[in-house]
C-alpha positions as CSV (number, residue, x, y, z in Angstrom):
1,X,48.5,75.8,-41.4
2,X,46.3,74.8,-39.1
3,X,43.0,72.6,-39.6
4,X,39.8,72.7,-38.1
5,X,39.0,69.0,-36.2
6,X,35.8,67.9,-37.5
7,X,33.0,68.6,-35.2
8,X,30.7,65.3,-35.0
9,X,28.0,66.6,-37.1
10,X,30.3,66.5,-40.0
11,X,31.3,62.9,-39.2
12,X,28.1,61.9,-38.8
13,X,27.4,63.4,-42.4
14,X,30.2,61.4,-43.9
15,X,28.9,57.9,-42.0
16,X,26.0,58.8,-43.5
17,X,27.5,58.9,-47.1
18,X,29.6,56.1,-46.4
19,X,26.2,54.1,-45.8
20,X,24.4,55.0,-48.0
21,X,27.4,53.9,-50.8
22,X,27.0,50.2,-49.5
23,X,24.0,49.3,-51.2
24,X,25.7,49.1,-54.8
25,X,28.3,46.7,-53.5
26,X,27.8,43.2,-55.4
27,X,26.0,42.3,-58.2
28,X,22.1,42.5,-58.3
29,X,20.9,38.1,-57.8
30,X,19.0,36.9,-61.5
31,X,18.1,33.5,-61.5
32,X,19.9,31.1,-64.9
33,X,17.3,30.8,-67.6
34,X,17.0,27.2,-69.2
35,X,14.2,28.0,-71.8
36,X,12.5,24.1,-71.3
37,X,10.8,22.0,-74.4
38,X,7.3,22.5,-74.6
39,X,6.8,18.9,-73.7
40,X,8.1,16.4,-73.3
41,X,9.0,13.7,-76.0
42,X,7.9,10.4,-75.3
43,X,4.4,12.5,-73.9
44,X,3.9,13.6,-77.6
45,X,1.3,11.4,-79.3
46,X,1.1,9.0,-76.7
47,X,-2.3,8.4,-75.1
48,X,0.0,6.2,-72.3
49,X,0.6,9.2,-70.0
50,X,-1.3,11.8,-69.1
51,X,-0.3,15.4,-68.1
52,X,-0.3,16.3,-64.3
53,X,-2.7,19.3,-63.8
54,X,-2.3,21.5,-60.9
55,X,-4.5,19.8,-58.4
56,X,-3.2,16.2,-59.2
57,X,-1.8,15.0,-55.7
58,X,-0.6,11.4,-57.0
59,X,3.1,12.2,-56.2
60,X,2.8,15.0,-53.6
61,X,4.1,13.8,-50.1
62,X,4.1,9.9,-49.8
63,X,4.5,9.1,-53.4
64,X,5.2,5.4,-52.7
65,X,2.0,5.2,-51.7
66,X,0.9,4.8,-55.5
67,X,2.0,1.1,-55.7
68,X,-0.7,0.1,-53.0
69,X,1.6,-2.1,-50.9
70,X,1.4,-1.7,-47.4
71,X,5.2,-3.7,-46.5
72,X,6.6,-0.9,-49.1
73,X,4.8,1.8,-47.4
74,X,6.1,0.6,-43.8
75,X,9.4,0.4,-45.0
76,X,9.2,4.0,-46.9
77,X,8.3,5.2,-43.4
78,X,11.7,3.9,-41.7
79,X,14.2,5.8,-43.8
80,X,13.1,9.1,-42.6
81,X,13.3,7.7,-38.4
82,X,16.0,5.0,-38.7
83,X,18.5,5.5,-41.9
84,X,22.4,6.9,-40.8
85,X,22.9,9.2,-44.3
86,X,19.3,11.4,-43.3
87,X,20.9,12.0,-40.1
88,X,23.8,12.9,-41.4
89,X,22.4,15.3,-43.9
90,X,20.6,16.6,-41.6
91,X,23.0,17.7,-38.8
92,X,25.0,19.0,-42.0
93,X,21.8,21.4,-42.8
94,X,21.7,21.6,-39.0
95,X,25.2,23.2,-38.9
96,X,25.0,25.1,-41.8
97,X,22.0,26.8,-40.3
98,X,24.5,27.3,-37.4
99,X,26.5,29.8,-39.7
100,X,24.3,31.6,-40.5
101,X,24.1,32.8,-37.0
102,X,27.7,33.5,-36.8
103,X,27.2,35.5,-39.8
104,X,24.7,37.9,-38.7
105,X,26.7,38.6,-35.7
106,X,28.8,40.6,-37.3
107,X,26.2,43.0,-37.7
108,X,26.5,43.8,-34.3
109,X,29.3,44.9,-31.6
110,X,31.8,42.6,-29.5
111,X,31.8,43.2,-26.1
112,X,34.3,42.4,-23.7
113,X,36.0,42.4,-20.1
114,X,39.3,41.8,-18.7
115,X,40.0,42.8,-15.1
116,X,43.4,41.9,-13.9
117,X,45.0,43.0,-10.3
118,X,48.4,44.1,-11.1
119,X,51.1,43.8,-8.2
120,X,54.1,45.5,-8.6
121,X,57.9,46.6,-6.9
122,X,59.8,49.5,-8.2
123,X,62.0,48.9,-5.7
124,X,63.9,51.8,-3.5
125,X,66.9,52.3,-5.5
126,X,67.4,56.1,-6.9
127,X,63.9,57.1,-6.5
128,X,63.8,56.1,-2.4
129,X,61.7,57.4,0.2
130,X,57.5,56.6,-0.5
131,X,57.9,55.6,-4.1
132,X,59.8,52.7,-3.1
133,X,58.1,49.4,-2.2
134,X,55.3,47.5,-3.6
135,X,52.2,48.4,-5.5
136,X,48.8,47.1,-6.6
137,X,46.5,48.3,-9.6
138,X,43.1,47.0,-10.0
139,X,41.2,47.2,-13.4
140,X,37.6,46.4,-14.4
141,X,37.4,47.2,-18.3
142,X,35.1,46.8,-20.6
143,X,35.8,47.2,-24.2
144,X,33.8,47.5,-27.8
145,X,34.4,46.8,-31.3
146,X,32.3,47.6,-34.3
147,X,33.0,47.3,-37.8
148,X,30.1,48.9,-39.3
149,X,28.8,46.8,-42.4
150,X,29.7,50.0,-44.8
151,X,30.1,48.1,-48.3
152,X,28.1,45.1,-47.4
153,X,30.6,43.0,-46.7
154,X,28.2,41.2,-43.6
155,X,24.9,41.5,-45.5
156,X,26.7,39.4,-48.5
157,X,28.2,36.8,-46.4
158,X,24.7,36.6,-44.9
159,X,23.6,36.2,-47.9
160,X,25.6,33.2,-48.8
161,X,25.2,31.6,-45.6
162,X,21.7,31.3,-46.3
163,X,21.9,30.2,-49.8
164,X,24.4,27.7,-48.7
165,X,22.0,27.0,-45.7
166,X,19.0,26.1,-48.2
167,X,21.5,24.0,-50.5
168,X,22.3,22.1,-47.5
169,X,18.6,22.0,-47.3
170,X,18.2,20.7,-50.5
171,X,20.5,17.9,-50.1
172,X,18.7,16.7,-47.4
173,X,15.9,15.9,-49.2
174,X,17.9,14.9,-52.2
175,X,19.7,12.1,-50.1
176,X,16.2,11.3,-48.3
177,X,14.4,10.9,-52.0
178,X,17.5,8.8,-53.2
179,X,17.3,6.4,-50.2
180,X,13.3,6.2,-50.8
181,X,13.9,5.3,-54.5
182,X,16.7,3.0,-53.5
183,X,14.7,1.0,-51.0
184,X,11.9,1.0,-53.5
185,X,14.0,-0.3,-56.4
186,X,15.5,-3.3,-54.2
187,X,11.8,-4.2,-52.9
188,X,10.9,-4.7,-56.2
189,X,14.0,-6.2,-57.2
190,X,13.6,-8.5,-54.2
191,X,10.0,-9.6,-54.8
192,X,11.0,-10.1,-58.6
193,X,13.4,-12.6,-57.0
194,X,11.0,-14.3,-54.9
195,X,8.9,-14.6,-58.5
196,X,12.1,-16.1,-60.0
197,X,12.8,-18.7,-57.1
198,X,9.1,-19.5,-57.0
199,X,8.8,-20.2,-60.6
200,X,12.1,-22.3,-60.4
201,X,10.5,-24.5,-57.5
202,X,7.3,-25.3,-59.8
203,X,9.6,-25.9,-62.2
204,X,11.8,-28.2,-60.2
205,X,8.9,-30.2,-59.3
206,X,7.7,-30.7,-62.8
207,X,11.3,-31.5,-63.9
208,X,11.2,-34.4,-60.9
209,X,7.8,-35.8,-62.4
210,X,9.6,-35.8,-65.6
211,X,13.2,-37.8,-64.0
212,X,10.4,-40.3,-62.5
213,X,8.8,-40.7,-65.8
214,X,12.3,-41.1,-67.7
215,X,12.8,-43.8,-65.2
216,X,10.5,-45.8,-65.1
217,X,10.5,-45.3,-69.2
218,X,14.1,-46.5,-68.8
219,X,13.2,-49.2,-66.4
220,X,10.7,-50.6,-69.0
221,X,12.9,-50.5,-71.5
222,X,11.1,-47.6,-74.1
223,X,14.0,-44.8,-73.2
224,X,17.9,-44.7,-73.5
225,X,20.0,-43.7,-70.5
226,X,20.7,-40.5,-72.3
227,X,17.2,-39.8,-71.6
228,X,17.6,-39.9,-67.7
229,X,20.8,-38.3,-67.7
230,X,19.3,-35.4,-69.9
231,X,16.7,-35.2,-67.2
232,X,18.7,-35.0,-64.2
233,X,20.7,-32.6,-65.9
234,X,18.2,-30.2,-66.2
235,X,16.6,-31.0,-62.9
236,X,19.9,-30.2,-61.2
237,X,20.5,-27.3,-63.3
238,X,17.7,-25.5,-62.3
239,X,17.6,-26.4,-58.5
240,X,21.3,-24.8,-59.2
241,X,19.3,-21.4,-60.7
242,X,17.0,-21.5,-57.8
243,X,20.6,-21.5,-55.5
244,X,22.0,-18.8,-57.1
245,X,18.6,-16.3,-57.0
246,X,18.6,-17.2,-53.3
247,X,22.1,-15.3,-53.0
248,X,21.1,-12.1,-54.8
249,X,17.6,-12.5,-52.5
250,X,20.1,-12.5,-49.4
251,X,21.9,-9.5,-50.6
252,X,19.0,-7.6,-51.2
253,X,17.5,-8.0,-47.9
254,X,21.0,-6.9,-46.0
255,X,20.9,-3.9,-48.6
256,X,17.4,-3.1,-47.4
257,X,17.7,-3.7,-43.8
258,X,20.7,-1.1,-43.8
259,X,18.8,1.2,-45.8
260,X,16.0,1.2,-42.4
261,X,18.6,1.6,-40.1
262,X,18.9,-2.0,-38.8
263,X,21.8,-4.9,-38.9
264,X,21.1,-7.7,-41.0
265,X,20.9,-10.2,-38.6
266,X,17.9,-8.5,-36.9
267,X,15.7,-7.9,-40.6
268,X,14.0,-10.2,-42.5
269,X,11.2,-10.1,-45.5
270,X,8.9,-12.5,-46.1
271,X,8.7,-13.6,-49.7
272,X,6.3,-12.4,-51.6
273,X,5.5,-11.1,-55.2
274,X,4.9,-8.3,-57.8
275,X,1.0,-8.2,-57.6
276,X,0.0,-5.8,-60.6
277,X,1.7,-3.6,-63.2
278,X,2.7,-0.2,-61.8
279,X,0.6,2.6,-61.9
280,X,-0.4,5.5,-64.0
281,X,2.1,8.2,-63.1
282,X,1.0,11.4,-63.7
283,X,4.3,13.8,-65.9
284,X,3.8,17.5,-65.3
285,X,5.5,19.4,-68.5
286,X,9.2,20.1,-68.2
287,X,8.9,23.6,-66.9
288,X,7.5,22.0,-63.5
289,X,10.6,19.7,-63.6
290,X,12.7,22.5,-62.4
291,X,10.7,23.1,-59.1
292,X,10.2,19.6,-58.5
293,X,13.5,18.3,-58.2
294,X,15.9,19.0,-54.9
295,X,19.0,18.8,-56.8
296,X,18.3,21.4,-59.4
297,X,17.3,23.7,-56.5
298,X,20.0,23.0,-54.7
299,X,22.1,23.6,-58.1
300,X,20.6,27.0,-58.4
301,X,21.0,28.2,-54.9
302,X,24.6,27.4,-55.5
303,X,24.8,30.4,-57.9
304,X,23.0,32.2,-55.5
305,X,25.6,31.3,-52.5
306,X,28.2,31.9,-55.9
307,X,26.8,35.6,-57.1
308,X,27.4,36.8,-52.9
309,X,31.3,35.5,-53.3
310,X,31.6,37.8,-56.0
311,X,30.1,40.9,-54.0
312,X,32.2,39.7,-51.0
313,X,35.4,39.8,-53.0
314,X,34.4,43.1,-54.6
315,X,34.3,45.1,-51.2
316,X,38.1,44.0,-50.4
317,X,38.4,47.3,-52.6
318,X,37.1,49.4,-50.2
319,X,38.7,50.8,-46.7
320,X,37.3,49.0,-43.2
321,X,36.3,51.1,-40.3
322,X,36.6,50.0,-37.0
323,X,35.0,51.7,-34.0
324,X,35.9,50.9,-31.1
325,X,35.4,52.2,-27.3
326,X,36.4,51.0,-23.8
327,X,35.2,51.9,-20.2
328,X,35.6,51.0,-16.6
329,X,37.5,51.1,-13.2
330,X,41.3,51.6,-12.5
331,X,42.8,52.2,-8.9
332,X,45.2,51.7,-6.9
333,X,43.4,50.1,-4.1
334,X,40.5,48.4,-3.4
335,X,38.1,50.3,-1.5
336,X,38.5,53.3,-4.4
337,X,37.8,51.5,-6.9
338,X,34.2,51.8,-7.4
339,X,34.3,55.4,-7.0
340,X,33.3,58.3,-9.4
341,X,37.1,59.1,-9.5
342,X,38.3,55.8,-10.6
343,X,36.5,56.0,-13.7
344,X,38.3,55.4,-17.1
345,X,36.9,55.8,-20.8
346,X,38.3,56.4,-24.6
347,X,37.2,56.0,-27.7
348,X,38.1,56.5,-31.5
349,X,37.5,55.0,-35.1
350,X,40.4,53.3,-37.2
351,X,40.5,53.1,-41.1
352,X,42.3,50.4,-43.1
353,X,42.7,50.4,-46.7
354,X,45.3,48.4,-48.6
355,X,47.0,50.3,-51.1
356,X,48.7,47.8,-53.4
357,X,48.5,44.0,-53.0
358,X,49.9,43.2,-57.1
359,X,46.4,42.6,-57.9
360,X,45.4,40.4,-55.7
361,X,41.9,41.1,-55.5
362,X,42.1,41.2,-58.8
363,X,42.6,37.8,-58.9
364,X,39.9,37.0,-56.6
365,X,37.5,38.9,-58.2
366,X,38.1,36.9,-61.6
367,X,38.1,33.8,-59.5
368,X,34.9,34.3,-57.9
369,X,33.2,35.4,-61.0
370,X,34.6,32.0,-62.8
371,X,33.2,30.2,-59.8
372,X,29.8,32.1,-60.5
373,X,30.1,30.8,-64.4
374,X,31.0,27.2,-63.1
375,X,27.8,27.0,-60.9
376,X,25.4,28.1,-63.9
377,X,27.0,25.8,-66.3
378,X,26.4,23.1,-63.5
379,X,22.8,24.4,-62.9
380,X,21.9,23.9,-66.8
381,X,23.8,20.6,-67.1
382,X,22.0,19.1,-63.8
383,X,18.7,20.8,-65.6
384,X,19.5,18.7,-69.2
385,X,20.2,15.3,-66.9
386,X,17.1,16.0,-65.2
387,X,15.1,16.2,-68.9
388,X,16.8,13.0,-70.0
389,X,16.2,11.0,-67.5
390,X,12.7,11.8,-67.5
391,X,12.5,10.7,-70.9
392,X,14.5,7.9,-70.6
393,X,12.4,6.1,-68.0
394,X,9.1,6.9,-70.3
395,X,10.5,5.6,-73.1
396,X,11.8,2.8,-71.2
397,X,8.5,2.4,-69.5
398,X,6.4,2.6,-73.0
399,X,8.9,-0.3,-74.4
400,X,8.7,-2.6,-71.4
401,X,4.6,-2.4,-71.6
402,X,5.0,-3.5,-75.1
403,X,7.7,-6.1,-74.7
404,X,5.7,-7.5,-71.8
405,X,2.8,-8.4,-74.1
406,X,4.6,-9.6,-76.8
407,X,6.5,-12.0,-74.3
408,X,3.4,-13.1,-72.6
409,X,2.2,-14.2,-76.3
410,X,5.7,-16.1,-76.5
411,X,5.2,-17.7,-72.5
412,X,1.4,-18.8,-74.1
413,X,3.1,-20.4,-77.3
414,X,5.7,-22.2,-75.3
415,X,3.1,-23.8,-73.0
416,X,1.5,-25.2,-75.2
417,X,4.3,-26.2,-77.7
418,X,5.2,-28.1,-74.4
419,X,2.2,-29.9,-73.7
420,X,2.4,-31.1,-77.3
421,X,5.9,-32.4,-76.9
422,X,4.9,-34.2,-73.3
423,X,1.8,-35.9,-75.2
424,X,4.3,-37.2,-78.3
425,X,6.9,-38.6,-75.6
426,X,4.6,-40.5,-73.3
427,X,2.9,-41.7,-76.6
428,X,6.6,-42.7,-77.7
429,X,6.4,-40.5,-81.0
430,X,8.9,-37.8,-80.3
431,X,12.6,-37.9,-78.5
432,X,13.1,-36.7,-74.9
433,X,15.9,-34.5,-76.5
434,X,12.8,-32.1,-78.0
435,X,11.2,-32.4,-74.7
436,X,14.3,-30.8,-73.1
437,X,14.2,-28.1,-75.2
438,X,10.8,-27.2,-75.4
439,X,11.1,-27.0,-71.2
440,X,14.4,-24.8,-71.1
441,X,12.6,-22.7,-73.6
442,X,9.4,-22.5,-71.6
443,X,11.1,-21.6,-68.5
444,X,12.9,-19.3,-70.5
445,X,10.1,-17.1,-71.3
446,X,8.4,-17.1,-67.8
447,X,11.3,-15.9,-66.5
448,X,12.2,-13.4,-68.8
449,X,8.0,-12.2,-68.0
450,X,8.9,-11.9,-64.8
451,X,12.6,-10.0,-65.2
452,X,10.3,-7.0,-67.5
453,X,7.7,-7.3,-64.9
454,X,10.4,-6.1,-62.3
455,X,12.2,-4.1,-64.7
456,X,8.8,-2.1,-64.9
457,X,8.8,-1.6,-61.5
458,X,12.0,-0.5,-61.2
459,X,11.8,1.8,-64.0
460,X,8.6,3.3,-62.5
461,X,10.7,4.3,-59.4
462,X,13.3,5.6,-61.0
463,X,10.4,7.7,-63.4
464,X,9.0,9.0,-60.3
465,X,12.6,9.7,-58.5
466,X,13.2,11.9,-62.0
467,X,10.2,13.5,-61.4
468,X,11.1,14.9,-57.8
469,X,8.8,12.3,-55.9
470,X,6.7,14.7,-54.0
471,X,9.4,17.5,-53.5
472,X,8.5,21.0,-54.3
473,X,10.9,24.1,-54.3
474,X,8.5,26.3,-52.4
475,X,9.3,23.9,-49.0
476,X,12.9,25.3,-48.9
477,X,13.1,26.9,-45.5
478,X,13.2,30.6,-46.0
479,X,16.5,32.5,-44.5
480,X,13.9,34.0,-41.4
481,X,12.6,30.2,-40.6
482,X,16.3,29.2,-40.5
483,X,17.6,31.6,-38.5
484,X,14.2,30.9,-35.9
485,X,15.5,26.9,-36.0
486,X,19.1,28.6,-35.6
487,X,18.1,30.5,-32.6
488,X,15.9,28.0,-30.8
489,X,18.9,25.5,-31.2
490,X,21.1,28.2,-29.6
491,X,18.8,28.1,-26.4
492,X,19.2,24.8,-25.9
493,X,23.1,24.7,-26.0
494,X,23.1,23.3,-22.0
495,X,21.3,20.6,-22.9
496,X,22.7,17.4,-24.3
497,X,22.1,17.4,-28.3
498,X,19.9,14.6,-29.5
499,X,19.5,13.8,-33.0
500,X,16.6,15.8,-34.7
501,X,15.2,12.3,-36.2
502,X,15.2,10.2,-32.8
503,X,12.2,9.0,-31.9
């Protein structure tokens, strides 16, 4: 029996159909819930902390800027010009923003050309006479391919693209707020040392007053040898201590001048010290946490980028359809071949639909839906780390504050037990043996003041790192300012690239 062709108004009803149909393709996007404490625990009861409000801008932007010290502010600065990983992060967020581009273009048609001049010879053989001899063709096509985007297949890789885009762009200013809290950690650690090797240089001096005293005690015949040899022993001893901090003092500086983007040889710090306590730092309750850190967006745009794989492997399902069309020139000769009558076209659509693969999209549908459960366990655990490492560094900070006072008591007792102990040796009532240990447990103290003054510090950063620094979510580039950068990039393609962070 015969059929009736369709006529193109009942094609273009089916397209229709078929288009409409690819909007339920892939699962609907719902952000992880992680239901966050009220507050947080070491904030309960305290009155050491106070709760950020809305309009508190303490840790917005520059957040270093709380400590007040201008070298540390300078420095701060450098990472973001000068340091090798932002660069690299950044031409990784660079070229995922590149994708995203390639992505899109899918929506549209490829268009093509191939002209050829074909010489032949079919020779004079059987068919003889004016067949014989050689022949030219010459061709100007141009050809057309469209896969029309029928069950979303394009709009979800899209759609990952730009969540993997923003990731990307969340890792950036993860590795750029780890650097800053690096740098800031070893400045600190660094002018701790300086405090160490400074107090060990009073304390060598002292300790050489006290040799020349043993001396001359020795020479007039109050002291035993013991007592000189116990005092060069502890003068030597400690210039050895002041040695050895010199060595970590090196190795912070090289650490640092990497860290700005400079060799070594080239970087130096003066030394210098800890001048004050750090600074209130204003906690905003854990629900802000989650908007203020880069790796927990980054963590959730991962399901995002996770939820499109699932959609993606969920159309392989469905049939393709390919449209493709092709036009141009074909003659025989030259001077015809940009006439009307050398004109050449056709045109058609091809479906493709697999029929049995042994469930292999089966399979990749269950792995990109494990995938999907992977990311959100990942997102919640990176959520929980972020929580305990916020309270970790209060707690740690609210126990350092204490400990610092208490030792400051101990440094007060142990001056003063040593003044004693000086007074009943030069008055010849007491052994230099006591005096010894009284001074090791002096020096003890005021450097163990200074180790929790650094520790402080340090633990400040690292509160204010846990915090997000000055990082909010609602900076992640959106997918239509990406694809702008993307673009404006693409214009520039003659040109030769430069590094986005050269100055």
């Amino acid at each position: 029996m015969f059929r009736r062709p369709m006529t193109t108004r009942s094609g273009l009803v089916l397209l229709s159909s078929i288009f409409c149909a690819s909007c339920t393709i892939g699962p609907k996007y719902v952000a992880p819930v992680v239901p966050p404490a009220p507050a947080f625990k070491e904030l309960t009861g305290s009155d050491q902390w106070k709760t950020a409000t809305p309009s508190d801008a303490a840790l917005k932007g520059k957040w270093w800027e709380v400590f007040g010290d201008p070298q540390l502010n300078k420095l701060e600065e450098s990472i973001n010009v000068s340091n090798f990983s932002v660069k690299q992060a950044e031409a990784q967020f660079r070229q995922s923003r590149a994708i995203i581009l390639g992505d899109r273009a899918n929506y549209y048609p490829t268009i093509g050309t191939n002209p050829s001049i074909t010489q032949t010879d079919r020779g004079s053989g059987a068919g003889g006479g004016k067949n014989g001899g050689p022949g030219s063709s010459f061709s100007i096509p141009f050809t057309a391919t469209w896969e029309p985007d029928l069950w979303g297949r394009v709009r979800l890789a899209v759609d990952n693209a730009n969540a993997n885009a923003q990731v990307s762009a969340a890792d950036l200013e993860n590795v750029r707020l780890s650097l800053q809290t690096t740098l800031a950690s070893d400045y600190f650690t660094l002018l701790g040392t300086d405090m160490q090797i400074a107090l060990l240089n009073e304390t060598d001096v002292a300790y050489q007053k006290n040799l020349e005293l043993t001396v001359n005690r020795f020479n007039g015949g109050v002291a035993a040898k013991s007592d000189v040899t116990l005092a060069q022993t502890q003068l030597y001893t400690t210039q050895a201590q002041a040695t050895d901090e010199q060595t970590t003092r090196n190795q912070l500086e090289h650490a640092i001048a990497v860290l700005v983007g400079l060799p070594p040889a080239e970087f130096s710090i003066k030394p210098g010290k800890i001048e004050r306590p750090p600074a209130e730092i204003p906690v905003a309750v854990p629900s802000v946490l989650l908007e203020r850190r880069p790796d927990i967006a980054a963590q959730e745009r991962l399901i995002a980028a996770a939820n499109a794989n699932v959609g993606i492997a969920q159309t392989a399902y469905y049939p393709t359809l390919t449209l493709s069309a092709s036009a141009g020139l074909l003659s025989p000769n030259l001077q015809s071949l940009f006439t009307w009558a050398s004109r050449t076209w056709s045109a058609g659509p091809g479906i493709s639909q697999t029929l049995f693969d042994f469930g292999r999209r089966d399979a990749s549908v269950q792995g990109a839906i494990a995938a999907y459960d992977a990311a959100v366990a990942a997102y919640r655990e990176t959520v929980l780390t972020a929580f305990q490492q916020v309270e970790d560094n209060l707690s740690n900070l609210r126990v350092l504050a204490f400990e610092a006072d208490q030792e400051k008591q101990a440094v007060d007792a142990a001056e003063q037990s040593l003044t004693l102990e000086l007074e009943r040796y030069r008055a010849g009532t007491d052994s230099y043996l006591n005096v010894i240990t009284t001074q090791t447990l002096a020096l003890g103290d005021e450097r163990t003041a200074v180790t929790l003054l650094q520790r402080r510090m340090t633990s400040a950063v690292a509160l204010i790192s846990a915090l997000g620094g000055g990082w909010d979510a609602s900076t992640l580039p959106t997918p239509d300012q990406m694809r702008s950068a993307a673009m404006g990039e693409a214009a520039n393609t003659t040109k030769v690239a430069q590094p986005v962070v050269e100055r």
